[in-house]
KEKE-3310 file (N, C-alpha, C; in steps of 0.2 Angstrom, whole numbers, plus 5000, padded with zeros to 4 digits):
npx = (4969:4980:4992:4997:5010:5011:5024:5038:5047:5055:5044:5035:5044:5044:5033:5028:5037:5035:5022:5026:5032:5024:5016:5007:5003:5013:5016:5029:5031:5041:5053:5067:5084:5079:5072:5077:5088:5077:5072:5083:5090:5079:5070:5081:5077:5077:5078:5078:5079:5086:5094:5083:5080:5069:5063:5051:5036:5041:5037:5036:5025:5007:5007:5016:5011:5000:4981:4972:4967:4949:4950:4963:4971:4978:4992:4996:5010:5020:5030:5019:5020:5020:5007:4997:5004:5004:4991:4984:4992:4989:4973:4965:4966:4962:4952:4950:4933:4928:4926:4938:4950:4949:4936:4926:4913:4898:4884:4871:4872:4875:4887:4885:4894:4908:4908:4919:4930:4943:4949:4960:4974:4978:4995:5004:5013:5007:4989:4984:4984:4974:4964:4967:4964:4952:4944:4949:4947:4933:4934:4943:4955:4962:4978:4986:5003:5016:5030:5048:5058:5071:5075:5089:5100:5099:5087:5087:5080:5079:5071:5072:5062:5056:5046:5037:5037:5030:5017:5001:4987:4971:4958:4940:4941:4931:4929:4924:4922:4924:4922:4935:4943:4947:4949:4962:4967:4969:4977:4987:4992:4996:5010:5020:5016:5004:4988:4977:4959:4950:4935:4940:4953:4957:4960:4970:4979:4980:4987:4998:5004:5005:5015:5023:5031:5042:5049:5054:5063:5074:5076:5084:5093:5099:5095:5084:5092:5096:5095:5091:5085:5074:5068:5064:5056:5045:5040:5035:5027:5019:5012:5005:4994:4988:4981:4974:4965:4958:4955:4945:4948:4949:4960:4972:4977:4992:4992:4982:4990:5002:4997:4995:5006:5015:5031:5028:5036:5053:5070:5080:5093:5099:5113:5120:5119:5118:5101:5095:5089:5071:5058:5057:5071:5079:5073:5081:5093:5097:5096:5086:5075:5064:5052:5041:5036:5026:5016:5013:5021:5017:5003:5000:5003:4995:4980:4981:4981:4970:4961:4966:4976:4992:5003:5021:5033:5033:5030:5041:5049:5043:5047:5064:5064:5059:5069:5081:5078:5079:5089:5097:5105:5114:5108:5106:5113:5111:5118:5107:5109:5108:5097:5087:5088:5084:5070:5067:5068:5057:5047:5048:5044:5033:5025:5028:5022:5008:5006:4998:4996:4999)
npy = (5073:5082:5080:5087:5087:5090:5092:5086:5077:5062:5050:5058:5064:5051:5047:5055:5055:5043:5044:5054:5049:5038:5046:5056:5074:5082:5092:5097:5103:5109:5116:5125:5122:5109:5113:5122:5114:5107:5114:5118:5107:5097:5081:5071:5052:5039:5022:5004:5001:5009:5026:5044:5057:5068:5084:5094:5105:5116:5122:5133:5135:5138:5153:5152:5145:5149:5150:5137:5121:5112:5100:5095:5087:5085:5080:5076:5076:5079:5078:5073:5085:5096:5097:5107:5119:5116:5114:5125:5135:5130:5127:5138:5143:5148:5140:5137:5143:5145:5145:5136:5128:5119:5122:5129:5138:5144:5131:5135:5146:5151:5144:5133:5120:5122:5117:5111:5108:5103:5085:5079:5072:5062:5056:5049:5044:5038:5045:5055:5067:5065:5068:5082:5087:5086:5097:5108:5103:5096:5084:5071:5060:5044:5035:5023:5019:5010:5009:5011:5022:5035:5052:5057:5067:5084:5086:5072:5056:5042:5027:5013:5000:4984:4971:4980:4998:5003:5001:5006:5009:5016:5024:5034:5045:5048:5034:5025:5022:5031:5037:5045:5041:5029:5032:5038:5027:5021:5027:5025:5014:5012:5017:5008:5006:4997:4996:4997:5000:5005:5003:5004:5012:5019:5006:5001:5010:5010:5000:5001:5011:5004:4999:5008:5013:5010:5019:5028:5021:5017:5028:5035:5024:5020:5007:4993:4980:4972:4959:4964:4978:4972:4967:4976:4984:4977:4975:4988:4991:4981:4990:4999:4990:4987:5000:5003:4994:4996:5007:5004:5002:4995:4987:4981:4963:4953:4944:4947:4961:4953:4943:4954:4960:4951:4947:4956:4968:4971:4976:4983:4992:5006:5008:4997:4998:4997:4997:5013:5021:5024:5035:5045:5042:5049:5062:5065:5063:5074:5087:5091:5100:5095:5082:5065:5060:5064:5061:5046:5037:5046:5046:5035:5040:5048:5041:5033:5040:5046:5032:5027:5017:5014:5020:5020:5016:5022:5037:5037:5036:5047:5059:5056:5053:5070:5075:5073:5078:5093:5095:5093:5081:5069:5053:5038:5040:5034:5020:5004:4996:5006:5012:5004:5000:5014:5012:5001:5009:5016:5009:5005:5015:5019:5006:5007:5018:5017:5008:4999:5009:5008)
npz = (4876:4888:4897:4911:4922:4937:4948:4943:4948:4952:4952:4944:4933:4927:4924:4917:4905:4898:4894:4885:4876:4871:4864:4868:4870:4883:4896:4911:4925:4936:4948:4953:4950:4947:4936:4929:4920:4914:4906:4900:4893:4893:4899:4902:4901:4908:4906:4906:4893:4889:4885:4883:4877:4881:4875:4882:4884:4898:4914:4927:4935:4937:4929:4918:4911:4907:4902:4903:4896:4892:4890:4898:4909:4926:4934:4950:4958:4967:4983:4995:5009:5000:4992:4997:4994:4980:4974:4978:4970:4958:4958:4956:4940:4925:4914:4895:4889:4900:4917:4930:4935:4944:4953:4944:4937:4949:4947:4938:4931:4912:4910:4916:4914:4914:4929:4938:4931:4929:4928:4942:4946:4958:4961:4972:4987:5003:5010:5011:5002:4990:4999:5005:4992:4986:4994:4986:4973:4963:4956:4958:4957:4965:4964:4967:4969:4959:4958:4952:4954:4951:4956:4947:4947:4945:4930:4926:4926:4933:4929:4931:4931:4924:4913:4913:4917:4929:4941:4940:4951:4949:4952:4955:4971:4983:4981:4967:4949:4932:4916:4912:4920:4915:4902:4907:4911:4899:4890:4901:4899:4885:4888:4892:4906:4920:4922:4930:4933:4948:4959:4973:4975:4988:4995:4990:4991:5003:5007:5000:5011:5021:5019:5014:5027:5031:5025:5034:5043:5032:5025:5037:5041:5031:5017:5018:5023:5032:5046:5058:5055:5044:5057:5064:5056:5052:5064:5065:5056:5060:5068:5061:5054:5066:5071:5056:5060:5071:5066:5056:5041:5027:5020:5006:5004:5009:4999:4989:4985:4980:4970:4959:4958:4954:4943:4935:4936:4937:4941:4933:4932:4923:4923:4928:4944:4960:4969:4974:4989:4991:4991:5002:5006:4997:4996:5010:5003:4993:5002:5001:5014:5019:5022:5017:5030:5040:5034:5031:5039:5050:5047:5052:5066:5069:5066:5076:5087:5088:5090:5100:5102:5103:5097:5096:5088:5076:5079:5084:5072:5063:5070:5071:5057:5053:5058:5053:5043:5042:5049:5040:5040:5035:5022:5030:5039:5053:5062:5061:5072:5084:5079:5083:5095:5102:5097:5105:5119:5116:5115:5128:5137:5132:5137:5152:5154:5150:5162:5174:5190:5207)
capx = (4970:4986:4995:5002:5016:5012:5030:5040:5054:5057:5038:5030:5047:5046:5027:5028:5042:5034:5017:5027:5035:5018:5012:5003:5005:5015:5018:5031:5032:5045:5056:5070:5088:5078:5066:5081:5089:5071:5070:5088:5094:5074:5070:5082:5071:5085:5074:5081:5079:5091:5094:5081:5079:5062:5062:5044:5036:5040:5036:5036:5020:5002:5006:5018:5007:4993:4974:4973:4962:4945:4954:4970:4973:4983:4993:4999:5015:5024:5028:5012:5019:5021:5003:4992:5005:5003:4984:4983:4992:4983:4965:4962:4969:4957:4951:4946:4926:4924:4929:4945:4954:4947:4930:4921:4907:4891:4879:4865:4873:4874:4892:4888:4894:4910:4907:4924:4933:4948:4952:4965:4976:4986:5001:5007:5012:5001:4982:4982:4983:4966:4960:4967:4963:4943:4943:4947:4944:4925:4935:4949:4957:4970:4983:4993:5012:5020:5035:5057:5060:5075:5079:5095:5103:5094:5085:5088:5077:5077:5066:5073:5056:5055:5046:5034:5039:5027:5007:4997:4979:4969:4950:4939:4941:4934:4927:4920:4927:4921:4926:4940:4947:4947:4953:4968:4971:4970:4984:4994:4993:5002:5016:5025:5012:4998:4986:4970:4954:4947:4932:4941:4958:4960:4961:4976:4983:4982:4992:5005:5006:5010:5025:5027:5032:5047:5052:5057:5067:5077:5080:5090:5098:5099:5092:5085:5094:5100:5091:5089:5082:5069:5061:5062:5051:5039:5038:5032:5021:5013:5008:5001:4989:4982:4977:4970:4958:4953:4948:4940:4950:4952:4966:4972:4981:4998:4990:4979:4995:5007:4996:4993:5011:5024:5033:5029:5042:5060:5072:5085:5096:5102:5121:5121:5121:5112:5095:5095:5082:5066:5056:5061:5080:5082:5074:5087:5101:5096:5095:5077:5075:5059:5053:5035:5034:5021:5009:5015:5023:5013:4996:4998:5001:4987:4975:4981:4978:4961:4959:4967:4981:4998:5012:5029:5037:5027:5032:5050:5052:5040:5052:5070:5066:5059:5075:5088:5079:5078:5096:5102:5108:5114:5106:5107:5120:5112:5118:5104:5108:5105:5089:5083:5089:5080:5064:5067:5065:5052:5041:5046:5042:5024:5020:5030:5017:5000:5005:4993:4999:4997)
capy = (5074:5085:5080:5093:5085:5095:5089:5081:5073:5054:5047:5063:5064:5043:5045:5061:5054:5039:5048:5058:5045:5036:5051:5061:5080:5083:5100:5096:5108:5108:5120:5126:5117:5104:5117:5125:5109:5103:5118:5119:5101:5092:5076:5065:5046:5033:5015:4997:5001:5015:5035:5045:5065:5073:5090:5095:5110:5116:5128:5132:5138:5141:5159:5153:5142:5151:5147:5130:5117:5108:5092:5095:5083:5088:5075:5080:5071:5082:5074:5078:5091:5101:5096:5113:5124:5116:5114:5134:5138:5127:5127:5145:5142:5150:5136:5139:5141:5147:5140:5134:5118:5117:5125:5130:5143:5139:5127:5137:5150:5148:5141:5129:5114:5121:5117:5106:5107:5097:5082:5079:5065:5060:5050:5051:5041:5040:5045:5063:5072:5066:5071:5090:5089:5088:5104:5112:5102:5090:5076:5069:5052:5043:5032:5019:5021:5005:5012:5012:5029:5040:5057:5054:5073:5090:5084:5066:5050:5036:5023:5005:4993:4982:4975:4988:5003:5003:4998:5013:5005:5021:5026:5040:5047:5042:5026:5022:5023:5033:5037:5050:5036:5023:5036:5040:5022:5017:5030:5023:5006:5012:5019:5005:5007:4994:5001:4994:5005:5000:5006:5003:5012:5019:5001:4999:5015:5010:4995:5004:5015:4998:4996:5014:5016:5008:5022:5032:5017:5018:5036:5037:5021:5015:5003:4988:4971:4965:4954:4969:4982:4969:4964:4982:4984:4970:4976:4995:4987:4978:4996:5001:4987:4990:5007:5004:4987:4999:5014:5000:5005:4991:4987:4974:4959:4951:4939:4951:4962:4949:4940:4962:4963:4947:4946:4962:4972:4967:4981:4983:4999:5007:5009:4991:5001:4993:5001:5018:5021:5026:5043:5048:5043:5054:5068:5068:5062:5080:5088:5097:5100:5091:5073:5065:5054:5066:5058:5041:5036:5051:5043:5030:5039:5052:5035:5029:5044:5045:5026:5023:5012:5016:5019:5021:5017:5027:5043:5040:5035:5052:5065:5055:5060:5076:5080:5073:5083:5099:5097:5091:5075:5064:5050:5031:5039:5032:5015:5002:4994:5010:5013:4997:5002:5020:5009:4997:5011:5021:5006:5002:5020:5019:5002:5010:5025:5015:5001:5005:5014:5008)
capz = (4883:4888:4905:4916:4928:4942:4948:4937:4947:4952:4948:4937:4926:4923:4920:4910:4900:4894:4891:4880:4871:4869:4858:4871:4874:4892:4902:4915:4932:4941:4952:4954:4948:4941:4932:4924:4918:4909:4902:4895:4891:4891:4899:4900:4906:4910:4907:4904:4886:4886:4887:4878:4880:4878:4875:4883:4888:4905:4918:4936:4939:4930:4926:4914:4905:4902:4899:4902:4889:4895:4889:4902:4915:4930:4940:4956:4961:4971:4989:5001:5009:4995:4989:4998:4990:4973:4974:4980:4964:4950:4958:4953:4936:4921:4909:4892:4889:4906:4926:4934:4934:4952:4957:4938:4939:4949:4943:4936:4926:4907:4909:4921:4910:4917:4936:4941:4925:4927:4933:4945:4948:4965:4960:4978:4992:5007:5006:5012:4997:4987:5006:5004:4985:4987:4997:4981:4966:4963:4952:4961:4956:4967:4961:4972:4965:4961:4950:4956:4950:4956:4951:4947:4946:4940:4923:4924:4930:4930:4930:4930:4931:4917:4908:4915:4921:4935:4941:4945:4952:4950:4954:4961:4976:4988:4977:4961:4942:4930:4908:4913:4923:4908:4897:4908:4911:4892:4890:4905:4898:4881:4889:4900:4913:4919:4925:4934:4937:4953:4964:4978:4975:4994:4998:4987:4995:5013:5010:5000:5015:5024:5015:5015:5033:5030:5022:5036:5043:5025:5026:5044:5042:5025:5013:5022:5019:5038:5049:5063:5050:5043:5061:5065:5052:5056:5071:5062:5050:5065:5074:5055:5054:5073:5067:5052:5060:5075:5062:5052:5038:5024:5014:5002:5008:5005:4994:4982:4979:4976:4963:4953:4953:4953:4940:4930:4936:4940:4943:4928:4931:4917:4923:4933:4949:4964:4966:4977:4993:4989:4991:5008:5008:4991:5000:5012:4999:4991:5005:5003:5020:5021:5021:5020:5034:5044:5030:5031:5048:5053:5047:5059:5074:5069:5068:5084:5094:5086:5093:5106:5100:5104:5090:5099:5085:5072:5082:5083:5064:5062:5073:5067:5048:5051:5063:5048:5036:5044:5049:5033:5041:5027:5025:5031:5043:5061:5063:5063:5080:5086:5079:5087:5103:5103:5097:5112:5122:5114:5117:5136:5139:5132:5142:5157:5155:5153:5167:5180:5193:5212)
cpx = (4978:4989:5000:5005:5017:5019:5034:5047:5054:5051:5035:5035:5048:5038:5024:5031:5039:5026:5019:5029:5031:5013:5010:5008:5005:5018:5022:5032:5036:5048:5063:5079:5087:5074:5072:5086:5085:5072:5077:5091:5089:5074:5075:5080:5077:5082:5081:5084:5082:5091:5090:5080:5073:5063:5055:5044:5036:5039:5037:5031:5014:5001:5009:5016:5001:4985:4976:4966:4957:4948:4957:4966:4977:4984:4999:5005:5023:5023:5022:5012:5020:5013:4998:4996:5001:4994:4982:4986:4988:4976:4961:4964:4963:4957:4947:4940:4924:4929:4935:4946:4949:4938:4923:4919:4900:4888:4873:4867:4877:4881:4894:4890:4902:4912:4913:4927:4936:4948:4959:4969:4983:4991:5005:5008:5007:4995:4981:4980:4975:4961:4959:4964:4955:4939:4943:4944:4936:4928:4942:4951:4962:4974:4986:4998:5017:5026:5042:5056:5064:5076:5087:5100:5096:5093:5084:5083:5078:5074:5067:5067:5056:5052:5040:5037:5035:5016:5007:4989:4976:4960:4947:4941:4936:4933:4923:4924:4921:4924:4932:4946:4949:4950:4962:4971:4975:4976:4990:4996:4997:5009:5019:5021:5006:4994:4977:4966:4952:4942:4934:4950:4960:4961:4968:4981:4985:4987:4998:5006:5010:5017:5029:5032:5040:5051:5058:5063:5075:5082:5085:5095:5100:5095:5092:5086:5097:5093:5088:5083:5075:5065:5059:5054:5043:5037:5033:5028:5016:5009:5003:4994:4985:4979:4971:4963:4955:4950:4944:4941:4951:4958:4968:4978:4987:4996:4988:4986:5000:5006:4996:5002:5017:5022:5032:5036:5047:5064:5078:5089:5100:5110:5122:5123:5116:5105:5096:5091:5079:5066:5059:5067:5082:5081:5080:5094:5103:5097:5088:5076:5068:5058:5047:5033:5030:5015:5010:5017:5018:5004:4994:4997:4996:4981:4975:4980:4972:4958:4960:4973:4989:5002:5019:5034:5038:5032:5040:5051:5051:5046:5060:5069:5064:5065:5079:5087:5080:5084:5100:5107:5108:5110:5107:5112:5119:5111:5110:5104:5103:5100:5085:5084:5084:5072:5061:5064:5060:5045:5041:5045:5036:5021:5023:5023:5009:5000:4999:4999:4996:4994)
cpy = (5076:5083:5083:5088:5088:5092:5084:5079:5064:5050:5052:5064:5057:5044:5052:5060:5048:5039:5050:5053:5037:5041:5056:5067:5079:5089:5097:5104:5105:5115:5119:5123:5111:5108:5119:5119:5106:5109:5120:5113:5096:5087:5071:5055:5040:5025:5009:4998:5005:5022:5040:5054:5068:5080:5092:5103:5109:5122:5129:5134:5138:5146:5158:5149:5143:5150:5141:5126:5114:5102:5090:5091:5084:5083:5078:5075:5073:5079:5078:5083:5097:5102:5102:5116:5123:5117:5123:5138:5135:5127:5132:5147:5143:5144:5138:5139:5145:5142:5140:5129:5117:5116:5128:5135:5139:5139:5133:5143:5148:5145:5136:5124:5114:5119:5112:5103:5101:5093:5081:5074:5063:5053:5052:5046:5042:5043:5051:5066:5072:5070:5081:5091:5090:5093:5107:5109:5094:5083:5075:5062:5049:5038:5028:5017:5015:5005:5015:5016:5031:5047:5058:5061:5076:5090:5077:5061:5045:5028:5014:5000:4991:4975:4981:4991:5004:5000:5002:5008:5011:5022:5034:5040:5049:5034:5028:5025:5027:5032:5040:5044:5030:5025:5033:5034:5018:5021:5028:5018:5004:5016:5017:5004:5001:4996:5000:5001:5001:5004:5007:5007:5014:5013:4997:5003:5016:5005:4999:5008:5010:4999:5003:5015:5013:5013:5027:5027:5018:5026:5037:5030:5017:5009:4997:4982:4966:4965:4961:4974:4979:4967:4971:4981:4983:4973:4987:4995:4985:4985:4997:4998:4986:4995:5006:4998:4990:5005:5009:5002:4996:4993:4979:4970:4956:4947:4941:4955:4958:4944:4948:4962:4957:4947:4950:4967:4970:4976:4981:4990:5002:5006:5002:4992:4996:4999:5006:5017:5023:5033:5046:5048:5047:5059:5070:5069:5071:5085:5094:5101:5099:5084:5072:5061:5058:5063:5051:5038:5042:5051:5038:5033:5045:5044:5031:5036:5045:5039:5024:5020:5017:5015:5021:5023:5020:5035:5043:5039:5043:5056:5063:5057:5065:5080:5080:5079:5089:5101:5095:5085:5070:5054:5044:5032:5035:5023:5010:4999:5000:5013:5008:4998:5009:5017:5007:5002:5016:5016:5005:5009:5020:5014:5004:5014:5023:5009:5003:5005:5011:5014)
cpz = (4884:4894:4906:4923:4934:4949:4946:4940:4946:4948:4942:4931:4925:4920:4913:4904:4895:4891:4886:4874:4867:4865:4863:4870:4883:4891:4906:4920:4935:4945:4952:4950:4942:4936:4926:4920:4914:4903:4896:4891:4890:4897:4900:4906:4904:4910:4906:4896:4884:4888:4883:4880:4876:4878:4876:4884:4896:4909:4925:4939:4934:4927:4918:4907:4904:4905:4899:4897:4893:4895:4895:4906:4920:4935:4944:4957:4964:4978:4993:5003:5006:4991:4990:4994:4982:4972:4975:4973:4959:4951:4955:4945:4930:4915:4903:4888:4897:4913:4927:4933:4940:4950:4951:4940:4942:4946:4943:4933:4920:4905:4916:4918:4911:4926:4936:4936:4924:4933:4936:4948:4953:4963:4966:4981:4997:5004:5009:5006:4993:4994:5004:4996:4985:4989:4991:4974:4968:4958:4952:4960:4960:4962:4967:4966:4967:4956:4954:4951:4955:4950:4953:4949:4942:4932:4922:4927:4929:4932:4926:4931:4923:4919:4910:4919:4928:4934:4943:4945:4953:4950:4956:4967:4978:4985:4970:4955:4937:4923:4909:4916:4918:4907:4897:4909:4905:4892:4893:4902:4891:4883:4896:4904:4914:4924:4927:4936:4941:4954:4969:4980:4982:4995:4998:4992:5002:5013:5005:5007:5020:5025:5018:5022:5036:5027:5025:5039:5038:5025:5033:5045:5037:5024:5017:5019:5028:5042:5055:5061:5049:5049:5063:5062:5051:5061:5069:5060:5057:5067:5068:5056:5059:5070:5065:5053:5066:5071:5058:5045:5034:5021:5012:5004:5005:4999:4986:4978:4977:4970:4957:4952:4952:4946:4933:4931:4940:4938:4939:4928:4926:4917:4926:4939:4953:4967:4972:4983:4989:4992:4996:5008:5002:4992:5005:5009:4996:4993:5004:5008:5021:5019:5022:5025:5040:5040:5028:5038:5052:5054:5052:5064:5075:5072:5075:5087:5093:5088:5097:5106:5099:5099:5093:5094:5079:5073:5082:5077:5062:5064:5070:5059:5049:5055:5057:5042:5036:5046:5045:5034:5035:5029:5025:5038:5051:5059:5065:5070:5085:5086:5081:5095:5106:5102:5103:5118:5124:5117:5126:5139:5139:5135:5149:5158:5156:5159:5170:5187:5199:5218)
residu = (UNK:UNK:UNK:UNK:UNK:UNK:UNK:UNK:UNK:UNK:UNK:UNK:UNK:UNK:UNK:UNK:UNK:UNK:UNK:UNK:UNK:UNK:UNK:UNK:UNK:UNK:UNK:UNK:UNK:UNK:UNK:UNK:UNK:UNK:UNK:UNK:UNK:UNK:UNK:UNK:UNK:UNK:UNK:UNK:UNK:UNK:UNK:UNK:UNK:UNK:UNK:UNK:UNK:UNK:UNK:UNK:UNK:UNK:UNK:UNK:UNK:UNK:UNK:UNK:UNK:UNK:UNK:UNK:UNK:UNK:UNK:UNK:UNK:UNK:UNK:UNK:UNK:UNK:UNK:UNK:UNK:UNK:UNK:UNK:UNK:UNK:UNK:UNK:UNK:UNK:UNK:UNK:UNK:UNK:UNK:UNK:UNK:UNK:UNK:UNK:UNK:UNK:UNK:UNK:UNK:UNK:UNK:UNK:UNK:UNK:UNK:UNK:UNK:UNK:UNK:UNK:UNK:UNK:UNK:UNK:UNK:UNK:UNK:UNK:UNK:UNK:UNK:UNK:UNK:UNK:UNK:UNK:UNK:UNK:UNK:UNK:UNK:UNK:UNK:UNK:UNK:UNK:UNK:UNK:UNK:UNK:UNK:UNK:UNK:UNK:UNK:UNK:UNK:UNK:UNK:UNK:UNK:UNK:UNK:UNK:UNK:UNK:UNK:UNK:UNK:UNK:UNK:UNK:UNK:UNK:UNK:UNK:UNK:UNK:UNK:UNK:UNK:UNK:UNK:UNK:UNK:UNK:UNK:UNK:UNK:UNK:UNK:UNK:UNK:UNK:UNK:UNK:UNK:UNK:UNK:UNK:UNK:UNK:UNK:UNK:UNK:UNK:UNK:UNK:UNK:UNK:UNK:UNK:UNK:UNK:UNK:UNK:UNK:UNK:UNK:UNK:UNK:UNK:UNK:UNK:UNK:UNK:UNK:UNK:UNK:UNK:UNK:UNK:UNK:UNK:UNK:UNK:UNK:UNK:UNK:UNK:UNK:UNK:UNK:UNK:UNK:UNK:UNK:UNK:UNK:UNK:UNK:UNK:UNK:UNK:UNK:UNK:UNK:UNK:UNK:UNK:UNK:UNK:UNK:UNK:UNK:UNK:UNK:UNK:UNK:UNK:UNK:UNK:UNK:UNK:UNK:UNK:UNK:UNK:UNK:UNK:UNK:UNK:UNK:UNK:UNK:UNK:UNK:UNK:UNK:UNK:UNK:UNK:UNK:UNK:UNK:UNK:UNK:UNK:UNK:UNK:UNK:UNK:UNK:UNK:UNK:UNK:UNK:UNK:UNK:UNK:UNK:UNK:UNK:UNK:UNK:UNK:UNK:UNK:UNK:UNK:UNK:UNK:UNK:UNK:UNK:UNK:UNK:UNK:UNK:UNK:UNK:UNK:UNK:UNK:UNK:UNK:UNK:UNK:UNK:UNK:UNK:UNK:UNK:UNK:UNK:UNK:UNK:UNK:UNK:UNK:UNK:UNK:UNK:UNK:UNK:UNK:UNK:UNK:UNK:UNK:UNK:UNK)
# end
């Protein structure tokens, strides 16, 4: 099995790199700055244990790599909104024997045994992406992503979790396990990784989304450690779990994941720096000029307008990172008072607005 990194920064260069350094053949993809950096100086994956530089193959697209192998693997972990473009270029991707990575040839001609070649594997936040993946490819696996990774600089990652690197809890999409999923687990499980098949993986991936929604918070006002920050949060998390108990949406409770992951991974930086934001504040720290909290803060207040249930806080977390990102606002810069205060009256606006009316 050969895995293609279908973006290879913060999570895809920690799990490509320790793939590689577990034997496997790895492909990394990337763009731009960081494409030319892999391509001229390798890998370098930043752990507890040290600085190590892989030199892989890399590319920026699937023209550049060819014909791809019935074997290959293709994990997607580029942030969400980048997932149609990627999906639109690897879908139609010729495999060798016949088919596509995606969509195969149809079933009943003499090379049906390619129908839905390869599989595909969401290493995402949020639970969009296996969503968009299905449309094109028939054997989609998610992953809930429990791994501190930051891309450090163009080329560089690092991934401080020790002693594992990270837990991916991974399954089909929409449910059930299958060999493919074994496979790829038993491979994650020698390099750093632990790596639970479930049947139930969206279940994992809603309650990461929980957490996640904290990310926008992070992003426009910095890393949460004050008392304001944190009820905020509470208070965002609450809107979440309306949502997801009026769409009848499961997810796993505080209890289940704090027995999967205490005391496997503890946060060891390599330089003894204290640990960065996550996904979204690195987006802005880079300046991208996008951010994914339309598929994360953005899931909620879709769920809530579908049910009924008011997200106030949701929607402002949603419009505040896509305004910083767009304006290349640096990030952490809006004081937390302040973003409690624009909360304050994001909500007395929404119950102002259903009061009833005499």
């Amino acid at each position: 099995m050969r895995y293609i990194i279908i973006g290879a920064g913060a999570v895809g260069g920690a799990i490509g790199g320790r793939l590689a350094e577990a034997g496997h053949e790895v492909v990394l993809v990337a763009r731009g700055a960081h494409y030319e950096a892999l391509r001229t100086h390798g890998l370098r994956l930043m752990t507890s244990e040290g600085t190590r530089t892989h030199r892989l193959p890399t590319v920026d697209g699937p023209a550049a790599l060819g014909e791809l192998r019935p074997g290959d693997v293709l994990v997607l972990a580029v942030k969400t909104q980048d997932s149609e473009a990627a999906l639109e270029a690897w879908g139609p991707s010729p495999v060798a024997g016949g088919g596509t990575a995606a969509m195969g040839v149809p079933p009943g001609r003499a090379e049906s045994r390619a129908w839905g070649r390869l599989p595909l594997v969401c290493a995402q936040n949020g639970v969009e992406s296996p969503r968009i993946a299905l449309r094109r490819f028939r054997r989609v696996y998610g992953v809930c992503v429990w791994l501190p990774a930051t891309l450090v600089e163009p080329g560089a990652v690092s991934a401080a979790g020790a002693p594992l690197t990270g837990i991916l809890h991974l399954g089909r999409h929409p449910h059930g396990t299958d060999e493919t999923a074994r496979r790829i687990a038993a491979d994650l499980e020698k390099a750093h990784f632990e790596a639970p098949v479930v049947p139930d993986v969206a279940r994992w991936q809603y309650a990461k989304l929980l957490g996640n929604l904290a990310n926008a918070i992070e992003a426009v006002s910095g890393v949460l450690t004050s008392e304001e920050g944190l009820a905020l949060f509470a208070r965002v998390r609450a809107e979440g779990e309306a949502v997801l108990t009026a769409a009848d949406i499961a997810y796993t409770g505080e209890e289940e994941q704090k027995k999967a992951r205490d005391n496997k991974i503890r946060f060891e930086p390599f330089d003894g720096s204290e640990r960065g934001g996550g996904s979204s504040w690195q987006s802005l720290d880079r300046g991208t000029g996008t951010i994914e909290a339309d598929y994360l803060n953005g899931e909620v207040v879709l769920l809530g307008r579908l049910h009924g249930v008011p997200t106030p806080l949701n929607e402002l977390l949603q419009r505040l990172a896509n305004t910083f990102a767009r304006e290349r606002r640096a990030a952490g810069s809006l004081p937390v008072a302040e973003l409690v205060r624009l909360a304050d009256e994001a909500v007395a606006f929404v119950q102002e607005e259903r009061a009833p009316r005499p």
